[in-house]
C-alpha positions as CSV (number, residue, x, y, z in Angstrom):
1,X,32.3,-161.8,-36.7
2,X,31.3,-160.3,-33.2
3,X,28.5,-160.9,-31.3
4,X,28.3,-159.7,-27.7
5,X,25.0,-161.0,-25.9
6,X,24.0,-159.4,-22.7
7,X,27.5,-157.7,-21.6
8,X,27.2,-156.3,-18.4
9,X,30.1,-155.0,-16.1
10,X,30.3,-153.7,-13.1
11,X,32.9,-151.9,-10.6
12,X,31.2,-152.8,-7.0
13,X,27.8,-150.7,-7.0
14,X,28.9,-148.8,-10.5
15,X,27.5,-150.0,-13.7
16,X,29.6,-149.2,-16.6
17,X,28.0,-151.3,-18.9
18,X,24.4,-152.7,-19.1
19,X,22.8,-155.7,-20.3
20,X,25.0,-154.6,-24.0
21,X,24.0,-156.6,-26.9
22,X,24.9,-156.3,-30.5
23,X,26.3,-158.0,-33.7
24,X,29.1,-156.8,-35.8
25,X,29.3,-158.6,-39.5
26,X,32.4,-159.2,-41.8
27,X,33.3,-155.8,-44.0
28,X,31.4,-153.8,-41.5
29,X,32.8,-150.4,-40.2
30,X,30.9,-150.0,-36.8
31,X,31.0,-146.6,-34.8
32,X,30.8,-147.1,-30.9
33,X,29.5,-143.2,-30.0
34,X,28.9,-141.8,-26.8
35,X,29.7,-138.8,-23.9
36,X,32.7,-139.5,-22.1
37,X,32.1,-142.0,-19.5
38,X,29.3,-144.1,-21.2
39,X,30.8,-147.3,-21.6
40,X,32.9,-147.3,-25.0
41,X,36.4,-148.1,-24.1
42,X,35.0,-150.4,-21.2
43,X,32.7,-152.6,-24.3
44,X,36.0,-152.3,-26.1
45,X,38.3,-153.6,-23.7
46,X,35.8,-156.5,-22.9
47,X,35.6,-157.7,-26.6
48,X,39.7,-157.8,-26.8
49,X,39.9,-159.4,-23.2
50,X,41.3,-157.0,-21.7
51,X,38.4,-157.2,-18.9
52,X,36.2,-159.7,-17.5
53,X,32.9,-158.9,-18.0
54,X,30.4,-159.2,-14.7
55,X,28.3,-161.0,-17.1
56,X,27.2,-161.8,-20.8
57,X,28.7,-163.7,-24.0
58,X,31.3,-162.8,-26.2
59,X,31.8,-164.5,-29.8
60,X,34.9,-163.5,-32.0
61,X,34.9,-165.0,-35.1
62,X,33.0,-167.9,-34.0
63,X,35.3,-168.1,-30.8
64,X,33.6,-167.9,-27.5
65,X,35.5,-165.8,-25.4
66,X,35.6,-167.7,-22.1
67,X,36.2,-170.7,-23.2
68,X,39.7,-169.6,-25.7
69,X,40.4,-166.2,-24.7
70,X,44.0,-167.0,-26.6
71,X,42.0,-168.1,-30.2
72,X,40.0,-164.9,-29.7
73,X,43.1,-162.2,-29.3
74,X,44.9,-164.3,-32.2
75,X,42.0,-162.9,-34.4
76,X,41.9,-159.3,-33.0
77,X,43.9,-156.4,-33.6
78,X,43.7,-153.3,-30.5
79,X,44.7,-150.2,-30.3
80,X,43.3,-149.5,-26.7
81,X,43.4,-145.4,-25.7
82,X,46.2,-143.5,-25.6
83,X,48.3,-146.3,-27.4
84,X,50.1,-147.4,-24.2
85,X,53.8,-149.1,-25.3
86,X,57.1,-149.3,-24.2
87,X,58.8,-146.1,-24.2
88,X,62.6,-146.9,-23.8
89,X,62.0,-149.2,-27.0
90,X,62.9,-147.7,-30.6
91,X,60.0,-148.1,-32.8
92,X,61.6,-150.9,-35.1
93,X,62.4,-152.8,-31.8
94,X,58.7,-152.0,-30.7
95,X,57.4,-153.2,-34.1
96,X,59.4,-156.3,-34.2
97,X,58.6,-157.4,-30.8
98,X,55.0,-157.1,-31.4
99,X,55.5,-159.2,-34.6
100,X,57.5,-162.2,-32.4
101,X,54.4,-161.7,-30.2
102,X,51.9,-162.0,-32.5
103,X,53.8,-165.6,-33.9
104,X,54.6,-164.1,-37.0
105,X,57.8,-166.3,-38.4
106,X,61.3,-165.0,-38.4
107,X,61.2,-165.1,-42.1
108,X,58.3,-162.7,-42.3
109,X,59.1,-161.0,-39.0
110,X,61.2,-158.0,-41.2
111,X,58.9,-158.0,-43.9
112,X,55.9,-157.5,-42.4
113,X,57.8,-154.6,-40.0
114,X,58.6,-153.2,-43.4
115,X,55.0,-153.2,-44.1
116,X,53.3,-151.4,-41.3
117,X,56.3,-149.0,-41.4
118,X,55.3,-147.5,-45.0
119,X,51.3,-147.8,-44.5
120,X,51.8,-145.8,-41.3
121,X,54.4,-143.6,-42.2
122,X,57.0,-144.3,-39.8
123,X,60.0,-144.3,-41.9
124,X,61.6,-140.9,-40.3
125,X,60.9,-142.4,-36.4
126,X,61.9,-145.7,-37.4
127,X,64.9,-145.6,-35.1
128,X,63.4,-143.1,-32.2
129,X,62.2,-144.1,-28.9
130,X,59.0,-143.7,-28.6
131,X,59.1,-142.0,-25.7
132,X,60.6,-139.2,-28.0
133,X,57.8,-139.4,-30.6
134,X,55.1,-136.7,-30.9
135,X,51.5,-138.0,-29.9
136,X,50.8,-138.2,-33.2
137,X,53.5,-140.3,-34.1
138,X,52.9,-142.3,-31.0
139,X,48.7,-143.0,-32.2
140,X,50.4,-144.4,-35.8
141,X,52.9,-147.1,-34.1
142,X,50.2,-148.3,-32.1
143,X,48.2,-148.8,-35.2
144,X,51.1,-150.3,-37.0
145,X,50.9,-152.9,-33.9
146,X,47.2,-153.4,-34.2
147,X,47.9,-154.2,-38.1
148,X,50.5,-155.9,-38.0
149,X,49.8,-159.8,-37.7
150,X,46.6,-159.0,-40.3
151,X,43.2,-159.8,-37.9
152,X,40.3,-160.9,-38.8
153,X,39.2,-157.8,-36.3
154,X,40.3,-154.7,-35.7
155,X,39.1,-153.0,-32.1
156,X,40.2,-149.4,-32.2
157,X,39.7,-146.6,-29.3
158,X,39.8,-143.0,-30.6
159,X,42.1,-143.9,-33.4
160,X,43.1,-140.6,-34.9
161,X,43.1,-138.8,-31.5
162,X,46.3,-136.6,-31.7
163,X,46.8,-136.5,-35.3
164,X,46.4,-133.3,-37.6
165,X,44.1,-133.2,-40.2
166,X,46.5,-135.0,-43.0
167,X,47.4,-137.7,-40.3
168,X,43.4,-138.1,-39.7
169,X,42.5,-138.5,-43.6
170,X,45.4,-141.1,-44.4
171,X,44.5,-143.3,-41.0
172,X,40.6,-142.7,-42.1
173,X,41.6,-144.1,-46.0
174,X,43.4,-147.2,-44.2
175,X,40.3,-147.6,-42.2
176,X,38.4,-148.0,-45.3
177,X,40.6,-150.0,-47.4
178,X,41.4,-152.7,-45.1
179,X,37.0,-152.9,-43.8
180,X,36.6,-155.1,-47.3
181,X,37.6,-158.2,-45.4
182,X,37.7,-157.0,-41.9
183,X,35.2,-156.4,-39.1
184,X,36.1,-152.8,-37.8
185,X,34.7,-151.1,-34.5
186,X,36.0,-148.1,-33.6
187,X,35.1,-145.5,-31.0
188,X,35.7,-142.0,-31.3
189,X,34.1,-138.6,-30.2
190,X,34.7,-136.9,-33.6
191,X,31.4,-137.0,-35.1
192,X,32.8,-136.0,-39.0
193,X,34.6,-139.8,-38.6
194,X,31.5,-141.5,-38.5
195,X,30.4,-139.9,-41.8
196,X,34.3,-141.0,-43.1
197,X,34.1,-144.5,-42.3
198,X,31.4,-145.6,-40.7
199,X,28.5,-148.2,-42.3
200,X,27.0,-147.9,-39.1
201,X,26.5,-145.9,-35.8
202,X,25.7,-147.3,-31.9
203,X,25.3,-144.6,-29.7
204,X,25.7,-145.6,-26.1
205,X,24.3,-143.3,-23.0
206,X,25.0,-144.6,-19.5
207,X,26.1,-148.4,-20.5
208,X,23.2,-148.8,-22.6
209,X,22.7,-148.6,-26.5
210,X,20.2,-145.8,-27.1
211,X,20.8,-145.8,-31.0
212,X,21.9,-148.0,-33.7
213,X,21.6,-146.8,-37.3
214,X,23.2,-145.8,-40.6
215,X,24.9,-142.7,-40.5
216,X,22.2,-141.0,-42.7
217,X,19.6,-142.7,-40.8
218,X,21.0,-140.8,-37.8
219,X,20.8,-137.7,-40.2
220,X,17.1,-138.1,-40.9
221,X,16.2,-138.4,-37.4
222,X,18.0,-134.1,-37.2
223,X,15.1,-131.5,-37.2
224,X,17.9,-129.9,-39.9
225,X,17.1,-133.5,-42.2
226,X,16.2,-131.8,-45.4
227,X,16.5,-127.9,-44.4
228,X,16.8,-125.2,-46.6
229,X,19.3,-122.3,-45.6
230,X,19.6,-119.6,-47.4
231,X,21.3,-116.1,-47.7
232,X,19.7,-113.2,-48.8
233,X,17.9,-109.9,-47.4
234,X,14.7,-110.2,-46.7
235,X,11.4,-108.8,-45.6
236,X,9.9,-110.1,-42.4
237,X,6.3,-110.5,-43.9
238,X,8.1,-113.0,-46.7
239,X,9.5,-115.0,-44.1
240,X,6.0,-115.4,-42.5
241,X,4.5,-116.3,-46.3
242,X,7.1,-118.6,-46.1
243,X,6.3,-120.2,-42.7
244,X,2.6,-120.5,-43.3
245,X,3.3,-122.9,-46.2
246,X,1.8,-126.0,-45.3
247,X,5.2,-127.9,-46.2
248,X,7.1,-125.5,-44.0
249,X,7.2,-126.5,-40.1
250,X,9.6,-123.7,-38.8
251,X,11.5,-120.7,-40.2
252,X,14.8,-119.5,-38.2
253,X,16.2,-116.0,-39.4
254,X,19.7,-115.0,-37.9
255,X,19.6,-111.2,-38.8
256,X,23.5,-110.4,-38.4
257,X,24.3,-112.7,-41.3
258,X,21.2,-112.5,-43.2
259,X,20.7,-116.3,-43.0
260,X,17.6,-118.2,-43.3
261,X,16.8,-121.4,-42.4
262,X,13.7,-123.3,-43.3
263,X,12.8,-126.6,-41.6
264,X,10.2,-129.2,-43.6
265,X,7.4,-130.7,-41.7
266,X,8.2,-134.3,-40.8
267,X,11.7,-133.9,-42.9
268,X,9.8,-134.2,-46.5
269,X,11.8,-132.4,-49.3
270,X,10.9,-128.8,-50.2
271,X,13.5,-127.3,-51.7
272,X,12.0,-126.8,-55.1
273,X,9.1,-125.1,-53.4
274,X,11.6,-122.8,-51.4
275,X,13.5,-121.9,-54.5
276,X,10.2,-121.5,-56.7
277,X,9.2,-119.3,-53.6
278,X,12.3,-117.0,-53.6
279,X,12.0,-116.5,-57.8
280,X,8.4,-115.4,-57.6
281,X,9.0,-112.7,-55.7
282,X,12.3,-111.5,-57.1
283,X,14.4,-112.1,-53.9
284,X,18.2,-111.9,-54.5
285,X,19.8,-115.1,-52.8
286,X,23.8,-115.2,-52.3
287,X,24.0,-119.3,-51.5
288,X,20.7,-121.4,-51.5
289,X,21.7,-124.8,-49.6
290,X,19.7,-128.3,-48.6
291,X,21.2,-130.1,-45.3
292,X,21.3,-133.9,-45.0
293,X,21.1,-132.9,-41.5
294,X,23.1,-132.2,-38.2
295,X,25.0,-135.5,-36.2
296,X,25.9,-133.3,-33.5
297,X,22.0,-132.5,-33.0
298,X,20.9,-136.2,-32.8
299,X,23.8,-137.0,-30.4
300,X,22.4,-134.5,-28.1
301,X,19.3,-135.4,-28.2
302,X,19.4,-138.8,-27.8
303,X,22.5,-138.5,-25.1
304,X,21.1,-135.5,-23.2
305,X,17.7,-134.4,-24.4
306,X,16.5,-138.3,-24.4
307,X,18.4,-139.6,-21.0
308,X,17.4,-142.8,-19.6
309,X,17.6,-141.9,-16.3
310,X,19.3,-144.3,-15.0
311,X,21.2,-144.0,-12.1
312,X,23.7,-146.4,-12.5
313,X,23.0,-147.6,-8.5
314,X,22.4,-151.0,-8.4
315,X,21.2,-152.8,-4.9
């Protein structure tokens, strides 16, 4: 559904994005991840349109970019960052406009208005300006836009930036109940999001893709990937029994709370041995947990702890 070959942009000596390639398929959720400044909304952006790539190939639903940039935004639906609109406009003006825009008929023009209102909640703002409209509120009509005409492809940017938790799960059910026919991408900072929605992870570092996995294949790449925490107090010469196990790569013992952690060589599975361990010798354990492992941890590592070094000067 998209396919992006070699997508490379540049502002004068700056490179934003470099030599990007990737495929997204029908019914795919795909997370664009990355620190601030590493090339997400600028890929996005590209993809819709929205800017001309310095070079590379862009195919939307078959669609080559250059050649019908017009067929390619009839497929898509975008909610760029900060859902930019008109702000004198009340939202059903807003909503209706967008459907005109988008060629939807004048017969369906109300109904499909009616629609997007009641998937995104906006019944009570219905005839606000937007420019009165909490942020929150302002992040749902531009997602009722997106929605709207029904596209083949959604392109989101930070879609539930600004809402509160309840706003966040309802946007994050949508998410997943329109990706059964749809090819989703969506960036966002909010690592829990990708675990919510995502079939699948790119992490980007410096305009280049550094990772591109399953969420729990990120997981198992965490030194926390099958880690066994536990609570209890406990003597220091059990902890080193425990660390000298041959299954047992690293023990980590945070005193104030009484917290162990116990991390597997090479991410095999010992919890049964831990637990057998802590029966044997009679030790009275509060919570006794297994981690899938840490998100946050592999974004670090592969952002920071695994930089490219690139300068991002070209001659």
């Amino acid at each position: 559904m998209i396919e992006c070959k070699n997508l490379t942009k540049r502002f004068n000596k700056f490179v934003a994005v470099d030599d990007l390639s990737f495929i997204a398929n029908k019914g795919e959720v795909l997370g664009f991840l990355g620190p601030n400044g590493a090339g997400k909304s600028t890929t996005m952006k590209m993809i819709t349109g929205f800017l001309q790539p310095t070079s590379g190939q862009i195919n939307v639903c078959g669609i080559d970019l250059f050649q019908d940039p017009l067929g390619v935004k009839n497929k898509i639906g975008y909610l760029p960052e900060g859902a930019p609109s008109y702000d004198e406009m009340r939202v059903c003006d807003f909503l209706r406009f967008i459907a005109q825009m988008r060629g939807i008929s004048k017969e369906l023009v109300a109904t499909k208005v009616d629609e997007v209102v009641d998937r995104m909640s906006l019944e009570k703002v219905y005839y606000q300006r937007i420019e009165t409209l909490s942020k929150g509120f302002k992040r749902r009509v531009g997602l009722a836009q997106a929605i709207i005409h029904d596209p083949e492809v959604l392109v989101l940017d930070e879609p539930t930036d600004g809402l509160d938790p309840n706003q966040k799960h309802d946007v994050r059910k949508l998410i997943t109940s329109m990706a059964k026919d749809k090819t989703i991408i969506l960036s966002t900072h909010i690592l829990e999001e990708v675990h919510a929605v995502c079939d699948r992870a790119i992490i980007i570092a410096d305009g280049r893709i550094v990772a591109d996995n399953s969420p729990s294949e990120l997981e198992n790449m965490s030194r926390y990937h099958n880690a066994v925490t536990f609570d209890a107090d406990i003597d220091f010469s059990l902890l080193e029994n425990i660390k000298n196990m041959s299954c047992v790569r690293d023990v980590e013992y945070k005193a104030k709370w009484k917290k162990t952690t116990v991390f597997p060589a090479q991410g095999i599975y010992i919890f049964d041995e831990i637990s057998d361990f802590l029966k044997k010798n009679k030790i009275s354990v509060t919570r006794l947990t297994m981690e899938a492992g840490r998100l946050d941890e592999v974004f670090r590592n592969i952002t920071l702890g695994k930089n490219t070094q690139k300068n991002k000067e070209v001659a």
